[in-house]
Each structure stands twice: as C-alpha cells, then as structure tokens.
C-alpha positions, 0 to 999 in steps of 0.5 A: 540436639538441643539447636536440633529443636528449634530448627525441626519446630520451625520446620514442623510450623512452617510445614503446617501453616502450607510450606514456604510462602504462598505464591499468588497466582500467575496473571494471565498473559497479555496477548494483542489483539488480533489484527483482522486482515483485509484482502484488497481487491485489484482495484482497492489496492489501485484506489490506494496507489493512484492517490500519488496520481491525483495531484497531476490527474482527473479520471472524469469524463469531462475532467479538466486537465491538471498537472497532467491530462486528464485520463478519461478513455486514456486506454485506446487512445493515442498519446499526446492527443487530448485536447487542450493539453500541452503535452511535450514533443516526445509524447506527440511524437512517440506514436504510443496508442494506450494499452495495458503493455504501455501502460506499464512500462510507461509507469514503471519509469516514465523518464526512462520509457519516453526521454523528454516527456514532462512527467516528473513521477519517478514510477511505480517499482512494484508490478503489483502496484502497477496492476493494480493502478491500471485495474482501478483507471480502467475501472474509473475511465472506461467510456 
C-alpha cells in the first residue's frame, strides 16, 4: 500500500493539472492553390499550335516566302502555285486544290501524303491540334 500512495498522488496531480500533457492544436492543412482553368477557343489553341509553323511560314497578305510560302488564301488554291516560291516537283505535280480534307491529311504526315515534297515537319499527331491549327490559319488568311 505504501508504493500505492505515490503512484495515486501522481495520478491524482496529474488529473488536476489537465491529464497528460497538453497537445497544441493541429495546424491547418496546407491545400494548393486552385489552378483557374482556362478553355481555349479553336483558334487560341491553333495560335499556339502554329507557333512550330512559323519559322518556315507568313500568314500575311502580302508576306514573304520563308522556309515555306507564304499561306495567304492557301484554302482554295492550287498547290505548288504561289508565286515566287520554288516548291518541289511533287507539289507541282500533285494537283491538290487546299481544303480542309487536304489540309489535314497533309499535316498529319507531310512526307507520307505527298513523297518528295520539301517539308521537313514530321506532322501534327493529334486531330485536334490539326483542327485547331486549320481554324486559326483560316482565321489569319482569309482573303
């Protein structure tokens, strides 16, 4: 009884003074910040896609030839008839008038769609980024 006492009296002090040692409140929960997502239009997103198209090609009327032609009118017109533009035999002789079908299967792997053509560019893999680059070129080069 006598190793009883102390061990109660500890216990009693400890019960008084709030039980065990007080714990410090839990800090909130860091949480990130919520990113704001933005919808792109068509033509946003194609701004952004033709950027891998602007080293080779002008959009402008009236814009000179790089690389590549210039694109102005492109839909509608004949391939290979721009003037001042040395394009390859294939496109001259490939009888291709610019629409949105051959557009796209001509983006998707230029090499492939027309052998023997000058473009380099491997193409665009994904549909939607060649809609989405058709609807900003048709948007910058319609007459």
């Amino acid at each position: 009884m006598k190793k009883l006492v102390p061990l109660i009296a500890t216990s009693f002090i400890l019960l008084a003074c709030g039980g065990e040692k007080a714990t410090e409140p839990a800090a909130p929960e860091k949480t990130e910040p919520q990113k704001q997502v933005v919808e792109l239009t068509p033509v946003q997103r194609g701004a952004k896609v033709y950027a891998k198209c602007r080293a080779c090609h002008t959009l402008e009327e009236d814009g000179r030839h790089k690389v590549g032609p210039n694109l102005w009118a492109v839909y509608g017109s004949k391939a290979g008839t721009k003037e001042g533009f040395a394009y390859s035999k294939a496109m001259i002789a490939s009888d291709i008038t610019w629409d949105e079908t051959t557009m796209n299967d001509y983006l998707t792997r230029p090499s492939s769609y027309m052998p023997g053509n000058k473009m380099t560019f491997i193409g665009l893999k994904k549909q939607e980024d060649r809609d989405a680059v058709q609807a900003y070129m048709k948007e910058k080069t319609t007459p």
